[in-house]
PATOR-42836 format. One record per residue (C-alpha): residue number from 1; z, x, y. Coordinates in nm, 2 decimals. Layout:
! residues N
<pt n="NUM" c3="Z" c1="X" c2="Y"/>
...
***
This chain:
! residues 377
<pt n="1" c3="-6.70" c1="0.89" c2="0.79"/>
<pt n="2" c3="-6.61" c1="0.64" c2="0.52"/>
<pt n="3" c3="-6.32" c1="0.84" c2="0.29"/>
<pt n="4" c3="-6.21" c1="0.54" c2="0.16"/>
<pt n="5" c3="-6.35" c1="0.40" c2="-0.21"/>
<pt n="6" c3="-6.61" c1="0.22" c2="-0.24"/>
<pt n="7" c3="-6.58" c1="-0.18" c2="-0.35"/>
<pt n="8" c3="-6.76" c1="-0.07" c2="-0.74"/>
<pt n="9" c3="-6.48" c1="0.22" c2="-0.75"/>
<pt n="10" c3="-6.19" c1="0.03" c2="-0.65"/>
<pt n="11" c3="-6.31" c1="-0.22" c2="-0.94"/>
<pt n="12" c3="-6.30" c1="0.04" c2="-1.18"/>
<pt n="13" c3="-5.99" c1="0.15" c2="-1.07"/>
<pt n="14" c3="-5.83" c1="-0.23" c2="-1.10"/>
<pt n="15" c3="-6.02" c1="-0.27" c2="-1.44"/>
<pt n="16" c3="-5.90" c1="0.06" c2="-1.58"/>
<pt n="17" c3="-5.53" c1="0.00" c2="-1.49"/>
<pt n="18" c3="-5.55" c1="-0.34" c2="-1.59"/>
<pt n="19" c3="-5.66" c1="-0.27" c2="-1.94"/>
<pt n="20" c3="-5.47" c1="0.05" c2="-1.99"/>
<pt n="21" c3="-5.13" c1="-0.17" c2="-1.93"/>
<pt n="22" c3="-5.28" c1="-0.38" c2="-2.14"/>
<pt n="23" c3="-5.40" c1="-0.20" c2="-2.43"/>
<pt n="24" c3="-5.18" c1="0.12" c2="-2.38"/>
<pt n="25" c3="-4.82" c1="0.00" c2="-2.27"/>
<pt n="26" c3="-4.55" c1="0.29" c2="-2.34"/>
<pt n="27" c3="-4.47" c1="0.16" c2="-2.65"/>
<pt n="28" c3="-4.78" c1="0.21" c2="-2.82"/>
<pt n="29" c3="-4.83" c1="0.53" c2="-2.65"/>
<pt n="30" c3="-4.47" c1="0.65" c2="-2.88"/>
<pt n="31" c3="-4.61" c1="0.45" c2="-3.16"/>
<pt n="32" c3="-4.88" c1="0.71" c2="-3.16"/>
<pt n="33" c3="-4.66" c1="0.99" c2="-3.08"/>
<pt n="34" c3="-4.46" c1="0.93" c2="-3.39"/>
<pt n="35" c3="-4.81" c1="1.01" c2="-3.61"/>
<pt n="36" c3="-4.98" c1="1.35" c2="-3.73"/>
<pt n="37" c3="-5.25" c1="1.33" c2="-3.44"/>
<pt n="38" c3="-5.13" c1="1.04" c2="-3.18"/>
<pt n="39" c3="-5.53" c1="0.89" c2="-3.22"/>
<pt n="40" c3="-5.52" c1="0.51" c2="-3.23"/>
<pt n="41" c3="-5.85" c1="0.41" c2="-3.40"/>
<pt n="42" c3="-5.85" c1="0.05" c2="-3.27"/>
<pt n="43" c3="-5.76" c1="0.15" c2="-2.93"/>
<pt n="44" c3="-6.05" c1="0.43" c2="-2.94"/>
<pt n="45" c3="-6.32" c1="0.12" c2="-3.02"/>
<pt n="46" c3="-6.19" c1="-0.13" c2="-2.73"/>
<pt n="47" c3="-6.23" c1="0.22" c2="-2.49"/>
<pt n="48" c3="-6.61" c1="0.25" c2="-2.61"/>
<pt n="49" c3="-6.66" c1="-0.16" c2="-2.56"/>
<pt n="50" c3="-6.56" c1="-0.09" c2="-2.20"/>
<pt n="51" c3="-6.80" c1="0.17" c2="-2.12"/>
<pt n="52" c3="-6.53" c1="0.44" c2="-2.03"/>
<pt n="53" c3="-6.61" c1="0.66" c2="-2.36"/>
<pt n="54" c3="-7.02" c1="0.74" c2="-2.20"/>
<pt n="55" c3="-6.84" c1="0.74" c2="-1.76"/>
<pt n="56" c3="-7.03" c1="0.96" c2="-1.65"/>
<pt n="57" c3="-7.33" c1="1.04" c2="-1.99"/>
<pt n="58" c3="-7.65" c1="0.96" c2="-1.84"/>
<pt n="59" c3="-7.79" c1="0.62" c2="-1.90"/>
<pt n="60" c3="-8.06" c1="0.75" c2="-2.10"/>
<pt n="61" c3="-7.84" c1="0.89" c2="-2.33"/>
<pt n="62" c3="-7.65" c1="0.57" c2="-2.37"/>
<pt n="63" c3="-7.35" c1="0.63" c2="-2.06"/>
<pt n="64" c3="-7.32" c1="0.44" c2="-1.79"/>
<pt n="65" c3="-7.45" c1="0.75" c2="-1.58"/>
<pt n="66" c3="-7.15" c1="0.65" c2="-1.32"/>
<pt n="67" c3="-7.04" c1="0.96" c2="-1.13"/>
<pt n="68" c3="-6.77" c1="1.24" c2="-1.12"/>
<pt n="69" c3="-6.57" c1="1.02" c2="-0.82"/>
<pt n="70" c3="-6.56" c1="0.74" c2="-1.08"/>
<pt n="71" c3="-6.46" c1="1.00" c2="-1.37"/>
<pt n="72" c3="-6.16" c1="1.10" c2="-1.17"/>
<pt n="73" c3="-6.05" c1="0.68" c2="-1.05"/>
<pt n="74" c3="-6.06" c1="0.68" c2="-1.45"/>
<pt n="75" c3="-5.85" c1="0.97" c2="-1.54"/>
<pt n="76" c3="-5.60" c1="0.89" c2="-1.29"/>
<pt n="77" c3="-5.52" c1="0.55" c2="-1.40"/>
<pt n="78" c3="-5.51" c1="0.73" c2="-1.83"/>
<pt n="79" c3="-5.26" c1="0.94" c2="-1.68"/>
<pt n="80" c3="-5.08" c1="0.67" c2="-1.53"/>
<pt n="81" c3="-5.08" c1="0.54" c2="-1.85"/>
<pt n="82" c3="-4.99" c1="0.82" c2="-2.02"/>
<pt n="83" c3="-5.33" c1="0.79" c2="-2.26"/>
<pt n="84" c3="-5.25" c1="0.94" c2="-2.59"/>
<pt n="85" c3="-5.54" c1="1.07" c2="-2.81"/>
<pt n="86" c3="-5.84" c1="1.24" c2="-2.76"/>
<pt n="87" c3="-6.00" c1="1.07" c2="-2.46"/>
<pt n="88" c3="-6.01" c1="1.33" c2="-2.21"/>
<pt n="89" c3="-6.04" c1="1.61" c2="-2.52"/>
<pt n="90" c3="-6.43" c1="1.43" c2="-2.59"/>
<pt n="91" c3="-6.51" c1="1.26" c2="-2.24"/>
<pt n="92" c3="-6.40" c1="1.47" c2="-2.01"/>
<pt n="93" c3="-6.39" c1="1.80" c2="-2.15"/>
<pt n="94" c3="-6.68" c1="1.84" c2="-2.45"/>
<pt n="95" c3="-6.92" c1="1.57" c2="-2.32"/>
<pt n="96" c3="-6.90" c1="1.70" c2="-2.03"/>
<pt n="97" c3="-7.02" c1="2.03" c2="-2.12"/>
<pt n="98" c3="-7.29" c1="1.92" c2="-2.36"/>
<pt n="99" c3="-7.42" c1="1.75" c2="-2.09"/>
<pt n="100" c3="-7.41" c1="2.05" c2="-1.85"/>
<pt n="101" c3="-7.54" c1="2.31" c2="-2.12"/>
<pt n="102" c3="-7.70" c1="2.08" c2="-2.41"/>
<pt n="103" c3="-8.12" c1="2.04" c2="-2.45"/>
<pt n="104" c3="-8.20" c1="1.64" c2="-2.45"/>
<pt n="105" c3="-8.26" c1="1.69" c2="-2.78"/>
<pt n="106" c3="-7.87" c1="1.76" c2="-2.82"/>
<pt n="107" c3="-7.77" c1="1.54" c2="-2.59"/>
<pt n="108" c3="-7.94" c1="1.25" c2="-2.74"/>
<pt n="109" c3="-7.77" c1="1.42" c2="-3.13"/>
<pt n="110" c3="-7.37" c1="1.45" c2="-2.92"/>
<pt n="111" c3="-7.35" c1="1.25" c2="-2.59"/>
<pt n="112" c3="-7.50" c1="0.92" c2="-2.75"/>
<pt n="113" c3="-7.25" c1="0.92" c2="-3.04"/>
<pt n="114" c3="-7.00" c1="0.99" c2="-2.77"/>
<pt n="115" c3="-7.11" c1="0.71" c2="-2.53"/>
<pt n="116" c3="-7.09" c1="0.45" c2="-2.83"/>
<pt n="117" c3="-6.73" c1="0.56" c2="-2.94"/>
<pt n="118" c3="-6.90" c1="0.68" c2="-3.27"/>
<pt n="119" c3="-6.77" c1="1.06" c2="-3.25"/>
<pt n="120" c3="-6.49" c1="1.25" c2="-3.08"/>
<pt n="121" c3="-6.51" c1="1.57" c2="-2.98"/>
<pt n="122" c3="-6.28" c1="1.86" c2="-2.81"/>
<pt n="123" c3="-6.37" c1="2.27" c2="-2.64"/>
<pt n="124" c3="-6.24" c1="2.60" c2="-2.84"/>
<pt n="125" c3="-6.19" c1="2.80" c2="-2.53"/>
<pt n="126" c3="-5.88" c1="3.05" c2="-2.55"/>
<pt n="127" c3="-5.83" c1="3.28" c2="-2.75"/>
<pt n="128" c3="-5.53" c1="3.55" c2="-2.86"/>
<pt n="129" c3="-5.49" c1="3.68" c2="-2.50"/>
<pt n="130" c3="-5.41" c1="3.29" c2="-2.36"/>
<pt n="131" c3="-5.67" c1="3.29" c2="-2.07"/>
<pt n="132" c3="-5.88" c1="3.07" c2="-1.95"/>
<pt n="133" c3="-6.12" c1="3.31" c2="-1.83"/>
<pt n="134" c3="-6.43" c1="3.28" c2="-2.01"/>
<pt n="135" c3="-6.54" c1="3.69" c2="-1.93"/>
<pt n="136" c3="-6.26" c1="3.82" c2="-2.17"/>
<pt n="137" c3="-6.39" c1="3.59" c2="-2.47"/>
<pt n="138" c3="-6.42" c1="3.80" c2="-2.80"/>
<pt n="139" c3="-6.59" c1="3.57" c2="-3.05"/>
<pt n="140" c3="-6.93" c1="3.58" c2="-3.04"/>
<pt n="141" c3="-7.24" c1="3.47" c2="-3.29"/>
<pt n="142" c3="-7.38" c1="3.62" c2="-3.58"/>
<pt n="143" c3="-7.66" c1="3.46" c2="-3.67"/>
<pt n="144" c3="-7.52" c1="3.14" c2="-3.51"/>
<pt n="145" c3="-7.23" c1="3.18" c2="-3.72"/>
<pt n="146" c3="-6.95" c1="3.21" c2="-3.60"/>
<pt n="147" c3="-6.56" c1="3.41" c2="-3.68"/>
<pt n="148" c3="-6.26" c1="3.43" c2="-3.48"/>
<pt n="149" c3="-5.95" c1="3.19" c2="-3.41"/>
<pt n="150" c3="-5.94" c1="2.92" c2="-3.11"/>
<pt n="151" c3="-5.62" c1="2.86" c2="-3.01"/>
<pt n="152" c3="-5.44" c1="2.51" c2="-2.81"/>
<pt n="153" c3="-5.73" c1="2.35" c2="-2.91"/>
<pt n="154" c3="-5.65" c1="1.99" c2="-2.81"/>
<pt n="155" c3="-5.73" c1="1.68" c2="-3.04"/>
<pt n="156" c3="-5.87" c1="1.92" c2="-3.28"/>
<pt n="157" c3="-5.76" c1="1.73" c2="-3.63"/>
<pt n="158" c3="-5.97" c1="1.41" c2="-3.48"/>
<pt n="159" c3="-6.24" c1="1.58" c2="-3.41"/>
<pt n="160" c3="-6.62" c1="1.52" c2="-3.54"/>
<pt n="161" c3="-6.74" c1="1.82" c2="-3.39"/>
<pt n="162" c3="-6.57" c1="2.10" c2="-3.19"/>
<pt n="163" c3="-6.75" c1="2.26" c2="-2.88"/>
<pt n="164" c3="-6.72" c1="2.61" c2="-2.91"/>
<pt n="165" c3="-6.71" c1="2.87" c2="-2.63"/>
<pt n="166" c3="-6.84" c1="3.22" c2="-2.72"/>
<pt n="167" c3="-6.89" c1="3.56" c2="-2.58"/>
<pt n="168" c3="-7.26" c1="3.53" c2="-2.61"/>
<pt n="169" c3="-7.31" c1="3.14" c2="-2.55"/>
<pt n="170" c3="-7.17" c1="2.79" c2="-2.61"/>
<pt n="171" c3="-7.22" c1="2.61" c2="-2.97"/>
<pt n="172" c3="-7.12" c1="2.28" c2="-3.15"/>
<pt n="173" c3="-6.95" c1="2.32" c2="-3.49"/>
<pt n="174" c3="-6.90" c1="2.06" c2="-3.70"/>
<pt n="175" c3="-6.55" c1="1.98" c2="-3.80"/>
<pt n="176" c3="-6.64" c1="1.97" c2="-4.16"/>
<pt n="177" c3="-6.87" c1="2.22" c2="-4.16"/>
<pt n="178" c3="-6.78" c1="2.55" c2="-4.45"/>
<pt n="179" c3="-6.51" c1="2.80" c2="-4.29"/>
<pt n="180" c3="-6.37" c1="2.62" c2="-4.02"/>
<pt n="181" c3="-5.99" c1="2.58" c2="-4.00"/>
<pt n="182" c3="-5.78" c1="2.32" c2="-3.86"/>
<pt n="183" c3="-5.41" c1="2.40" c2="-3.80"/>
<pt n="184" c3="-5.11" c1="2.23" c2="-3.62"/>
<pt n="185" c3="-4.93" c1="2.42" c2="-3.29"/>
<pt n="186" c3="-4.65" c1="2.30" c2="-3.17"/>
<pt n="187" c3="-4.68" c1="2.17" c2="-2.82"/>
<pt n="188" c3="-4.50" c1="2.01" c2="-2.51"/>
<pt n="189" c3="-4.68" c1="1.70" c2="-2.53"/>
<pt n="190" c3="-4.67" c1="1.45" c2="-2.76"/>
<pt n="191" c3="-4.93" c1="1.24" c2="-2.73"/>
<pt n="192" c3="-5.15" c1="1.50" c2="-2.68"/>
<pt n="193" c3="-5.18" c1="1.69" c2="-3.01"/>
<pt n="194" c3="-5.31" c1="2.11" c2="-2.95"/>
<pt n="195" c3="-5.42" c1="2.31" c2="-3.29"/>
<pt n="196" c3="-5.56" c1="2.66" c2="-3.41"/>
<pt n="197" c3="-5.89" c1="2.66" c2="-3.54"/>
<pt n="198" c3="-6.01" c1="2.93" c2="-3.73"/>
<pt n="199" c3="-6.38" c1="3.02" c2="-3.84"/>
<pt n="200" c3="-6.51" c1="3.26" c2="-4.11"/>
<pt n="201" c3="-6.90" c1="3.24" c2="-4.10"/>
<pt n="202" c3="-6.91" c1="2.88" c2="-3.98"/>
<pt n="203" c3="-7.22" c1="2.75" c2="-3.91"/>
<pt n="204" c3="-7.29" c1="2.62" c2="-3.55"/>
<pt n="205" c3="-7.56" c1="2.51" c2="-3.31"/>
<pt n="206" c3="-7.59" c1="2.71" c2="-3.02"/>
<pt n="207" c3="-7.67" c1="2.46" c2="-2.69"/>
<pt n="208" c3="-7.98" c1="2.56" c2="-2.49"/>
<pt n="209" c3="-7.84" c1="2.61" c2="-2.12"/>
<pt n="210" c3="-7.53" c1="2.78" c2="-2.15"/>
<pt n="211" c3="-7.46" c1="2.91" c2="-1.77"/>
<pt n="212" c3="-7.40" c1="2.53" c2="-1.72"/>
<pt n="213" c3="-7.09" c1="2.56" c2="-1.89"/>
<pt n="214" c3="-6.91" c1="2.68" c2="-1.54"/>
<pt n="215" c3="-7.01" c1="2.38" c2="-1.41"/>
<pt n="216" c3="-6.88" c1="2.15" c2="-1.66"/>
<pt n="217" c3="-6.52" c1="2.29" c2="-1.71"/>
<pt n="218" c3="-6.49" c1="2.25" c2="-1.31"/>
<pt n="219" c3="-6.55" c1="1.86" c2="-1.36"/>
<pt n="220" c3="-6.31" c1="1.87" c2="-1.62"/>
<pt n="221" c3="-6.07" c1="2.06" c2="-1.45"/>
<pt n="222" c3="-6.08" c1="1.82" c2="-1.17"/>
<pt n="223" c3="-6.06" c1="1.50" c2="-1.44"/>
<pt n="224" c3="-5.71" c1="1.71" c2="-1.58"/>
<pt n="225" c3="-5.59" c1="1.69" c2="-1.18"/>
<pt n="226" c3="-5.69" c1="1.36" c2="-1.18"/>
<pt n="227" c3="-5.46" c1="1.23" c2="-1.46"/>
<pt n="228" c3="-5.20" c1="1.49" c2="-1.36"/>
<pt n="229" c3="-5.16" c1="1.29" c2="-1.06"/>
<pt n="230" c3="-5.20" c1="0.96" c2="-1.21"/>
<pt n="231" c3="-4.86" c1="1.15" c2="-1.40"/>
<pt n="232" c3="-4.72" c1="1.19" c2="-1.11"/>
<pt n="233" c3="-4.75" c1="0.86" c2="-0.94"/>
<pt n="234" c3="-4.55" c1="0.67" c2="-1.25"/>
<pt n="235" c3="-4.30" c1="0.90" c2="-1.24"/>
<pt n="236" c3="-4.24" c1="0.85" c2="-0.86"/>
<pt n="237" c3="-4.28" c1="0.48" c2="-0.96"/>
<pt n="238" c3="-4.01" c1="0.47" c2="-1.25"/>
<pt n="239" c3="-3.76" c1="0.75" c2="-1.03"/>
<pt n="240" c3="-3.75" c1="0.51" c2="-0.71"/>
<pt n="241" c3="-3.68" c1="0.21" c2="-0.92"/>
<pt n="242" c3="-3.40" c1="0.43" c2="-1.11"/>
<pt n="243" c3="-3.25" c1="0.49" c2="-0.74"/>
<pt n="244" c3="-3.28" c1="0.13" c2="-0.67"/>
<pt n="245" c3="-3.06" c1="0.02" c2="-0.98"/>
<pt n="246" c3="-2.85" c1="0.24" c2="-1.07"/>
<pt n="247" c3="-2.53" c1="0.25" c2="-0.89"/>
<pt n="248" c3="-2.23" c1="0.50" c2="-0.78"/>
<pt n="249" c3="-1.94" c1="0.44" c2="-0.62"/>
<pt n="250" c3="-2.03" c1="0.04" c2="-0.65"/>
<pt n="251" c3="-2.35" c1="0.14" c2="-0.45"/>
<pt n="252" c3="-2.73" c1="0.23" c2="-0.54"/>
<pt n="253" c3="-2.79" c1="0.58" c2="-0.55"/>
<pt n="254" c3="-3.11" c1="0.52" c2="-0.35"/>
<pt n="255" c3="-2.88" c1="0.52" c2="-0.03"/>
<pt n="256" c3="-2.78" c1="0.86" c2="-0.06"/>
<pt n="257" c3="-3.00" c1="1.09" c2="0.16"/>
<pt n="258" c3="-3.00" c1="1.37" c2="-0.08"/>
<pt n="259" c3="-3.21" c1="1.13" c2="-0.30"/>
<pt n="260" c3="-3.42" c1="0.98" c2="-0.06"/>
<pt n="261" c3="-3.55" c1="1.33" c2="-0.01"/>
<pt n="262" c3="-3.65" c1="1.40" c2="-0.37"/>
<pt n="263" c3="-3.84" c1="1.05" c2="-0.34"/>
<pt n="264" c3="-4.02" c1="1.16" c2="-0.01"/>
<pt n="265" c3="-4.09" c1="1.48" c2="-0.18"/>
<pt n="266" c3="-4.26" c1="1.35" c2="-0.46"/>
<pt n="267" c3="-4.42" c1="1.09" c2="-0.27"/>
<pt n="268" c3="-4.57" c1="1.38" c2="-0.05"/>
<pt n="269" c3="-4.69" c1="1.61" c2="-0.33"/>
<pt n="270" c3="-4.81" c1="1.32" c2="-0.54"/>
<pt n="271" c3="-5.00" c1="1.20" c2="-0.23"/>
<pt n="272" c3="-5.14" c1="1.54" c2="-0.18"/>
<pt n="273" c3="-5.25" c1="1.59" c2="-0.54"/>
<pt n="274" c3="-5.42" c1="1.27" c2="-0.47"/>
<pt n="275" c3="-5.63" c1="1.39" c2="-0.17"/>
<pt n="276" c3="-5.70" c1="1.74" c2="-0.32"/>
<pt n="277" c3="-5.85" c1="1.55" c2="-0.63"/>
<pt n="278" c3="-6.07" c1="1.34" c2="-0.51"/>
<pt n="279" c3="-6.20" c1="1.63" c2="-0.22"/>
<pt n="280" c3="-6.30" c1="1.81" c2="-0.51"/>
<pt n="281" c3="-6.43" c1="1.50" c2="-0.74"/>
<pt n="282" c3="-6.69" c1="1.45" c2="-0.39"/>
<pt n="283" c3="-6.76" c1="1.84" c2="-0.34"/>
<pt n="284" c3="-6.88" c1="1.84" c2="-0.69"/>
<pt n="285" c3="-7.08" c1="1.51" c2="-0.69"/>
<pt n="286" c3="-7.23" c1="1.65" c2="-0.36"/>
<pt n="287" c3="-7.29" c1="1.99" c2="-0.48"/>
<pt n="288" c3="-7.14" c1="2.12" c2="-0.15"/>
<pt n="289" c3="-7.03" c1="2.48" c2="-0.13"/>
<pt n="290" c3="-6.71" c1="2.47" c2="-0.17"/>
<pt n="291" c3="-6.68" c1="2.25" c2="-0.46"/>
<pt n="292" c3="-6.56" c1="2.51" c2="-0.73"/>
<pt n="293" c3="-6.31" c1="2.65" c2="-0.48"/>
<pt n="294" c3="-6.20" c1="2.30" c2="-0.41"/>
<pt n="295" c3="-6.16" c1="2.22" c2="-0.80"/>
<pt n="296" c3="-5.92" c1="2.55" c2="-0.73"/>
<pt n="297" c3="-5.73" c1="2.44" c2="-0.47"/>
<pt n="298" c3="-5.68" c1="2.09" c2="-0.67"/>
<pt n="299" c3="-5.57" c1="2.27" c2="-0.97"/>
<pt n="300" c3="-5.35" c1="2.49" c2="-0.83"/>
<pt n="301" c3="-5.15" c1="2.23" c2="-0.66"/>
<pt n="302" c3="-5.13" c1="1.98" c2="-0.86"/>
<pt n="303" c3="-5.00" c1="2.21" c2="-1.15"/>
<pt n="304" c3="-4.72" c1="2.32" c2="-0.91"/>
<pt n="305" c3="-4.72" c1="1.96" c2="-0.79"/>
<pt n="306" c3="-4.64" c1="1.79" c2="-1.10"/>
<pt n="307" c3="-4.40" c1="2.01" c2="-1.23"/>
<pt n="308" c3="-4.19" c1="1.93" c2="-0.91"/>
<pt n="309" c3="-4.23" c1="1.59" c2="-0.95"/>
<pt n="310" c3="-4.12" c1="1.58" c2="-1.30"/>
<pt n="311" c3="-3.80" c1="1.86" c2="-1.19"/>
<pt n="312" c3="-3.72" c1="1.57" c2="-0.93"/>
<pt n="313" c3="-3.80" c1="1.25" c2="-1.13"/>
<pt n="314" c3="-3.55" c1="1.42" c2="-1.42"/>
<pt n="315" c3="-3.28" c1="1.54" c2="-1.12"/>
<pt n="316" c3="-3.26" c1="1.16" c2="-0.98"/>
<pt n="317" c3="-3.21" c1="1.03" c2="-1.36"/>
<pt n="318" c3="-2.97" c1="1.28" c2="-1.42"/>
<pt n="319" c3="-2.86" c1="1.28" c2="-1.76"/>
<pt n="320" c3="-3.06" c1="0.95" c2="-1.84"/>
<pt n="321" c3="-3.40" c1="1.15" c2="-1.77"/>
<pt n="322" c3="-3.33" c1="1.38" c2="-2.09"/>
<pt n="323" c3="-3.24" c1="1.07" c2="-2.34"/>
<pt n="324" c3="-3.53" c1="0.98" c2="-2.58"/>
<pt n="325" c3="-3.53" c1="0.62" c2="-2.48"/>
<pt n="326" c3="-3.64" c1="0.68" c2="-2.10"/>
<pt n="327" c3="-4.01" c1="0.71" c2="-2.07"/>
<pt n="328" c3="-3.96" c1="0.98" c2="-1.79"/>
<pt n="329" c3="-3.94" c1="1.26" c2="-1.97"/>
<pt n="330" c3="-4.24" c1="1.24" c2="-2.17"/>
<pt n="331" c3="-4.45" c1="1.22" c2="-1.81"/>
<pt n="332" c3="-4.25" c1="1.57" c2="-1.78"/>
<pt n="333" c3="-4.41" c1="1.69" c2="-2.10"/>
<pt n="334" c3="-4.75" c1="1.56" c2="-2.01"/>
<pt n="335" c3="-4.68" c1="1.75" c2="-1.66"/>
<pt n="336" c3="-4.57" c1="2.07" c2="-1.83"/>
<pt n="337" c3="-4.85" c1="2.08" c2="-2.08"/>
<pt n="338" c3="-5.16" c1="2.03" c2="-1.80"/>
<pt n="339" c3="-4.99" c1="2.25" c2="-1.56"/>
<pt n="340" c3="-5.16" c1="2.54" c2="-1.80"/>
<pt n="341" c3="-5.43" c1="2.39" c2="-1.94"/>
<pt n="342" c3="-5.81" c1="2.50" c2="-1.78"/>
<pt n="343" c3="-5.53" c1="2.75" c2="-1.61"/>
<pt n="344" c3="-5.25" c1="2.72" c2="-1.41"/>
<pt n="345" c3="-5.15" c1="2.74" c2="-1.04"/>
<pt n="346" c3="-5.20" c1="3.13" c2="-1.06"/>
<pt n="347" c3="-5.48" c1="3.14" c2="-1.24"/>
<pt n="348" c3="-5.65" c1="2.92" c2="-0.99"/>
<pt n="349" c3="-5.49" c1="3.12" c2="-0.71"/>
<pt n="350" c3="-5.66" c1="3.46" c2="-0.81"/>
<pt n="351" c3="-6.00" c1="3.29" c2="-0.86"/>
<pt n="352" c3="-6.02" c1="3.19" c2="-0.52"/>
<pt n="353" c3="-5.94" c1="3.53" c2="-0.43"/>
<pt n="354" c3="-6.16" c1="3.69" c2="-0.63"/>
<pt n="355" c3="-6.44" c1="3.44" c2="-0.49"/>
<pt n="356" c3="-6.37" c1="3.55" c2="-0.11"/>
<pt n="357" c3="-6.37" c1="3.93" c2="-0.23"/>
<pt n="358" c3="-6.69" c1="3.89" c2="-0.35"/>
<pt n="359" c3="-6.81" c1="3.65" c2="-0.07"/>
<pt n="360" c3="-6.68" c1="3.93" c2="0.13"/>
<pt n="361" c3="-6.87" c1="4.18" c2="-0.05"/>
<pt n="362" c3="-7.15" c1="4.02" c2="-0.02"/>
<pt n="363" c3="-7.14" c1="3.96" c2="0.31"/>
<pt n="364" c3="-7.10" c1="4.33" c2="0.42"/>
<pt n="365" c3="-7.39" c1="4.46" c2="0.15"/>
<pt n="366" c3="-7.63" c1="4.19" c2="0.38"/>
<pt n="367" c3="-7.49" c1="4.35" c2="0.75"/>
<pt n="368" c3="-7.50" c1="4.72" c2="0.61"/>
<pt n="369" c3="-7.91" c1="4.70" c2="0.66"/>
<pt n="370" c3="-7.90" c1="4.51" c2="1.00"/>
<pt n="371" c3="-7.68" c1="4.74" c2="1.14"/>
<pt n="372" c3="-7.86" c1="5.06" c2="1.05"/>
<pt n="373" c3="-8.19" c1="4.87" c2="1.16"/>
<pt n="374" c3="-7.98" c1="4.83" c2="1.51"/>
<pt n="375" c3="-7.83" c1="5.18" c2="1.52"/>
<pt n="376" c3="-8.18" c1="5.33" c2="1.49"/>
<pt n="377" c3="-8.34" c1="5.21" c2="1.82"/>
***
């Protein structure tokens, strides 16, 4: 079995780390840090002139209809890059699930706009009790109007329309549309702005196939894992280069074992996020069994994962890693700010046990019959 990439994917990967150093070098990533909503209009249009805005929108819909292994190649190298803006907010998150739960008629109204660069879009997901768990959801539709308060709601400001998850179904609102409000939070990441959106009686289009939406928020999930890792693998980058130049006691600190042991710990757990990721980026382009469990397992480590990674990168800088002119430390903020995101290590951790208690369940509810059958002859 082939589990390397294939020639087109390690293209895109070349092509998308060649542009984003290009286009995206760390100091226009803290030129858009420094503004209200870290969204680069001119960087947004040269995104959608290299296809990466419609990844993985079907071809009919204007995409390149490219699939959820290339999705991930393409997050990685934005989180190498430390991406600010709205990218993954409207690619991977909201097109993604207006592809899984939208009629064609809405996909042609969203994920065309999308796929030409023309709109940008982000989910309303948690609410007031901060989980990601879609079951404890308390705003629902009236009439397809909606009222209630979204909270870190990324890239929300930017936004042309706002995917909105409800208790009875999924809907687009329109960012201008009468009622909706649009409100800073303070967050860990800056180049990744998060809001509170509020609606009173805001009108919204509910999208036809909503059980799709568990679906779509694993892709995403395993496109955040993707550019967590992608995080991870500059940090290591910039930490062993630290070790390499900076000296103590007239030698570089990279000599000491106690540091070459942070380095081979992040090498390991950046490697491992690495494999998780793209296991589950295949499970889910395969359909295979396992593949929401595997978008688990991926999430779970790789939240843990890059929070030691940034711990270490910051340790081996030492006082350097906290100072505003080292890049390190705002991979760290990235790191802490996706560790929670589409839930965190034990978030992740309790739905894979809830999905073998149930498997389990299940599984005894199908024996029960077969072994009365057997016990009565």
């Amino acid at each position: 079995m082939q589990f390397g990439l294939s020639e087109s994917q390690q293209i895109l990967k070349d092509t998308a780390h060649k542009f984003f150093a290009g286009e995206s070098p760390v100091a226009a990533v803290r030129k858009a840090m420094e503004t209200e909503t870290a969204y680069d209009a001119a960087l947004w249009t040269k995104l959608a002139e290299q296809g990466f805005t419609g990844i993985i929108a079907p071809e009919e819909f204007g995409g390149m209809g490219l699939g959820k292994v290339e999705l991930i190649l393409l997050m990685e190298e934005a989180g190498y890059a430390l991406l600010p803006g709205p990218f993954f907010s409207t690619v991977a998150l909201a097109g993604t699930v207006i592809d899984a739960c939208g009629s064609p008629e809405q996909k042609k109204k969203y994920l065309e706009r999308i796929a030409a660069g023309q709109a940008r879009a982000t989910v309303a997901l948690v609410e007031s009790a901060g989980s990601w768990d879609t079951q404890g959801l308390k705003i629902s539709s009236a009439g397809n109007k909606l009222t209630g308060t979204k909270l870190f709601v990324t890239d929300a400001a930017v936004a042309d329309f706002i995917v909105v998850v409800a208790r009875d179904g999924v809907f687009v609102a329109d960012a201008k549309a009468p009622g909706l409000h649009i409100e800073p939070m303070k967050g860990m990441d800056l180049a990744r702005k998060i809001y509170s959106v509020e609606f009173k009686d805001t009108p919204a289009e509910a999208l036809g196939n909503p059980r799709g939406l568990a679906g779509a928020l694993n892709v995403a999930t395993a496109g955040l894992c993707a550019e967590m890792t992608g995080g991870m693998q500059r940090t290591l980058e910039l930490t062993v280069a630290y070790a390499k130049t900076r000296k103590q006691f007239g030698k570089p600190i990279g000599i000491f074992q106690a540091v070459q042991h942070l380095c081979a710990d992040m090498y390991l757990e950046t490697e491992s996020s690495r494999s998780a990721t793209y296991y589950a980026a295949w499970a889910l382009e395969e359909n295979t069994p396992d593949a929401a469990a595997s978008v688990s397992v991926a999430k779970m480590y790789a939240s843990d994962a890059a929070r030691n990674v940034g711990n270490r990168g910051i340790q081996v800088h030492g006082g350097m890693g906290f100072t505003w002119e080292n890049d390190i430390h705002l991979y760290y903020r990235r790191a802490k700010a996706s560790e929670t995101m589409l839930g965190d290590a034990t978030f992740h951790r309790e739905r894979i046990a809830r999905r073998i208690i149930d498997e389990a369940s299940s599984g005894n509810k199908k024996e029960r019959p077969r072994q009365a059958a057997l016990a009565s002859r």
